[in-house]
LUMLUM-910912 format. One record per residue (C-alpha): residue in three letters; y, x, z. Coordinates in steps of 0.001 Angstrom, whole numbers, padded with zeros to 6 digits, always signed. Each point is the difference from the previous one (the first is absolute). Example, Ala and Ser with C-alpha at 12.3 -4.5 7.8 and 13.67 -1.06 7.14 Angstrom:
BEGIN
ALA-004500+012300+007800/SER+003440+001370-000660/
! end
This chain:
BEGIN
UNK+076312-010481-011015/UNK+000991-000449-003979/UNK+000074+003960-000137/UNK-003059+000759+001943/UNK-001790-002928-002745/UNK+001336+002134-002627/UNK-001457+003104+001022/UNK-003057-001428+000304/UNK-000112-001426-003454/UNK+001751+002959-000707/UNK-003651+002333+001511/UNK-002469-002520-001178/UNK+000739+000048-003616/UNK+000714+003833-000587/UNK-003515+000546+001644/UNK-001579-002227-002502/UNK+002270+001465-002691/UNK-001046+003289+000369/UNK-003770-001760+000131/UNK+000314-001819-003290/UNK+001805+002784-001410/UNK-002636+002530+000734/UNK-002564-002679-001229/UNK+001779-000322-003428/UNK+000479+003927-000329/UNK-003801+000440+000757/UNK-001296-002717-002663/UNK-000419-000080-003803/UNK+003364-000919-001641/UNK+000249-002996-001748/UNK-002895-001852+001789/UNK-000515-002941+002016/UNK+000015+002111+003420/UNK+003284+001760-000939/UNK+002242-002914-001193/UNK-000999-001890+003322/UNK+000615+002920+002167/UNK+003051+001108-001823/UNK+001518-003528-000032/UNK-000781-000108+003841/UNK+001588+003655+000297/UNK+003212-001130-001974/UNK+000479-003497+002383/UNK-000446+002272+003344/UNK+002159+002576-001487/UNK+002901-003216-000809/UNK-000810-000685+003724/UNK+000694+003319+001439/UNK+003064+000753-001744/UNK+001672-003557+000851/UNK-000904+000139+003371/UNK+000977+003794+000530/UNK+003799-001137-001345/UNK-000414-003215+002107/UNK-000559+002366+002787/UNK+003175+002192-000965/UNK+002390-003158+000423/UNK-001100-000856+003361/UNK-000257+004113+001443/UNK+002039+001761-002629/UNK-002995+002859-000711/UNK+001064+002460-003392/UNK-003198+001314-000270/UNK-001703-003200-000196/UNK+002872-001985-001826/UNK-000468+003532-002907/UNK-004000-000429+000004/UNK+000098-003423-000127/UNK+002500-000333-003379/UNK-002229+002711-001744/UNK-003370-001436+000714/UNK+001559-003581-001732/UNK+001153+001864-002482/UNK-002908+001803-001050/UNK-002075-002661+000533/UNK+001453-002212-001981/UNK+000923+002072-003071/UNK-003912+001340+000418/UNK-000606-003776-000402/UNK+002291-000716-002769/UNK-001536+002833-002036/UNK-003673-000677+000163/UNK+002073-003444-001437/UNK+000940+001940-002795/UNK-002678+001720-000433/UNK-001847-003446-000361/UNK+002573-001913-002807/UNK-001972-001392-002932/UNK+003622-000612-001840/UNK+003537+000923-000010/UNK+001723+000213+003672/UNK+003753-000661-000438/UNK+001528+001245+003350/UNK+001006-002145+003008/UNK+001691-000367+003111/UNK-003282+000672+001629/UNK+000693+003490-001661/UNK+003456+000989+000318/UNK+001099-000985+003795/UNK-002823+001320+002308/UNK+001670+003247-002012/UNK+003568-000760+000443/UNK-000872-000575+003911/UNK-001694+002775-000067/UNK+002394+002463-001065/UNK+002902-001891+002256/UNK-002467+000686+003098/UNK-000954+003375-000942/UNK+003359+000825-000759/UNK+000671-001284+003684/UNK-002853+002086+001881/UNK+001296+003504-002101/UNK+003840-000645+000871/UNK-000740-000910+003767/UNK-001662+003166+001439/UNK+002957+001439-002161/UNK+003027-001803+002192/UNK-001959+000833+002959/UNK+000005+004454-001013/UNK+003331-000023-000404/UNK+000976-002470+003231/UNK-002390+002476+002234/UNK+000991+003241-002412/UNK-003854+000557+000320/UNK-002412+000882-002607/UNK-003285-001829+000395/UNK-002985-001503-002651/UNK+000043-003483+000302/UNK-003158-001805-000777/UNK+002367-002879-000952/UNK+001878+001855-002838/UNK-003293+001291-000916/UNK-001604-003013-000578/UNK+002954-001386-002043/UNK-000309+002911-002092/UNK-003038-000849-001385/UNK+000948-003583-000054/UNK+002412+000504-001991/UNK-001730+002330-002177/UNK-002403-002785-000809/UNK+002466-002495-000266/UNK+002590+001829-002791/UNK-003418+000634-001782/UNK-001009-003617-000122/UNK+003585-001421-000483/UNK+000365+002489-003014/UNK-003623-000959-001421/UNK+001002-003942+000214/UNK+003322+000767-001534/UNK-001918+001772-002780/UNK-002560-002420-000487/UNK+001021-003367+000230/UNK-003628-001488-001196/UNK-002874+001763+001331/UNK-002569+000052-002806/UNK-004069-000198+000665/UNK-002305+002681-000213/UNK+002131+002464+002342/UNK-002161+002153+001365/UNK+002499+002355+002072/UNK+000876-003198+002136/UNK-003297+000407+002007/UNK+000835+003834+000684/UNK+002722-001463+001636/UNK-001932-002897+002055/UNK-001988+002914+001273/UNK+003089+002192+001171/UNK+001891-002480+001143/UNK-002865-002240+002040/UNK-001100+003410+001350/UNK+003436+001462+000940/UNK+000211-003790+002270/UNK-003244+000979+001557/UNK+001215+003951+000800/UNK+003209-001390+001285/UNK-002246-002720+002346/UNK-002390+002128+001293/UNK+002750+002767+000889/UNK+001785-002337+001956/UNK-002868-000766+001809/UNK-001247+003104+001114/UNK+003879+000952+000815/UNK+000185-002720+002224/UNK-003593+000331+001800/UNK-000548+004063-000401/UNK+002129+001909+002170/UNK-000174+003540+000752/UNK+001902+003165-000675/UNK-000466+000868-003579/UNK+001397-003101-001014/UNK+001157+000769-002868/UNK-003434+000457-001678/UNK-000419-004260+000831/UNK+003035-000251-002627/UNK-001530+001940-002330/UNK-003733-000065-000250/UNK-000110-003487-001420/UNK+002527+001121-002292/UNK-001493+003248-001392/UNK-003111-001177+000053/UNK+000667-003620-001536/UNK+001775+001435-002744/UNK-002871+002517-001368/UNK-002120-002879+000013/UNK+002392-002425-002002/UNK+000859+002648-002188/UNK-004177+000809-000494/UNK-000200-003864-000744/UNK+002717-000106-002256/UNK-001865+002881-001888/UNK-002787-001546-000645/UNK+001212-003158-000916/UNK+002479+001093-002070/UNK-003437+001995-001740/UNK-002208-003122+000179/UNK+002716-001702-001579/UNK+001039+002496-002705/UNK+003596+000108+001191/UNK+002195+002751-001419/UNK+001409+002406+002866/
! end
């Protein structure tokens, strides 16, 4: 009964965060219309990947328990750098900073050294989604742990912290939506379900990114 609440949670808000999210990609940045929709995005988003590892302790699930750390993860340090982005003074560096990376990197640390134990109990060679996924979480992690460690105040004025709201807030929507179709699409070329989002989520980030980073006079 608890699980089967879970996953209906679980359903309800990734539908309306892929909603919201498509809502906040489609209207004019910095406006009314996108802060509402991308606040609602960011809460549904919180929702999905809670109750996706909530799910994971009740019907242990790697696929979900992997999607579900790197959507909060993205999500949040999306959040925190639109934060950033935002300061009218000097930032020193908190707790709210450093451990969501520290847990991070133990957990992604965790999903690359799993699939690992498992090749060489089954002496099988095999790409696990898993160690994929923690990859790139750590990836993002080391990067943020050695910015932070770097720069213990964040001044104002950054302008490179929303290039990374963007990437970030968008790479949580790619990795939502591909779970989604994964788990609803089924037929034989699956492989292009893992991938499509991917591919084609990334062109557009990286278009974005562009022209922001144009708009906003940012040095490549």
């Amino acid at each position: 009964m608890l699980y089967q609440s879970i996953l209906i949670l679980h359903v309800v808000t990734g539908f309306f965060a892929l909603l919201f999210g498509a809502l906040a990609i489609a209207s004019q940045k910095g406006q009314k219309n996108h802060l509402k929709t991308g606040k609602a995005y960011v809460l549904m988003m919180y929702s999905v990947g809670l109750s996706a590892i909530a799910m994971t302790f009740l019907k242990p699930n790697p696929f979900l328990f992997t999607v579900g750390v790197f959507t909060l993860y993205l999500t949040y340090t999306g959040q925190r750098s639109i934060f950033y982005f935002r300061l009218k003074e000097d930032y020193r560096n908190s707790w709210k900073d450093l451990v969501p990376i520290l847990f991070a990197l133990v957990i992604a640390a965790g999903m690359i050294l799993q699939p690992i134990f498992r090749m060489l109990e089954s002496q099988s060679l095999f790409v696990s989604v898993m160690g994929v996924f923690g990859v790139f979480l750590m990836g993002f992690a080391i990067r943020d742990l050695r910015l932070v460690i770097k720069n213990p105040t964040f001044k104002p004025n950054q302008k490179s912290w929303l290039i990374q709201h963007i990437g970030r807030i968008g790479g949580a929507y790619i990795a939502t939506l591909t779970a989604f179709l994964v788990t609803n699409l089924h037929f034989n070329l699956g492989w292009i379900i893992w991938l499509a989002p991917t591919l084609v989520g990334s062109f557009l980030l990286a278009k974005v990114s562009r022209d922001w980073k144009k708009k906003l006079k940012i040095q490549p």
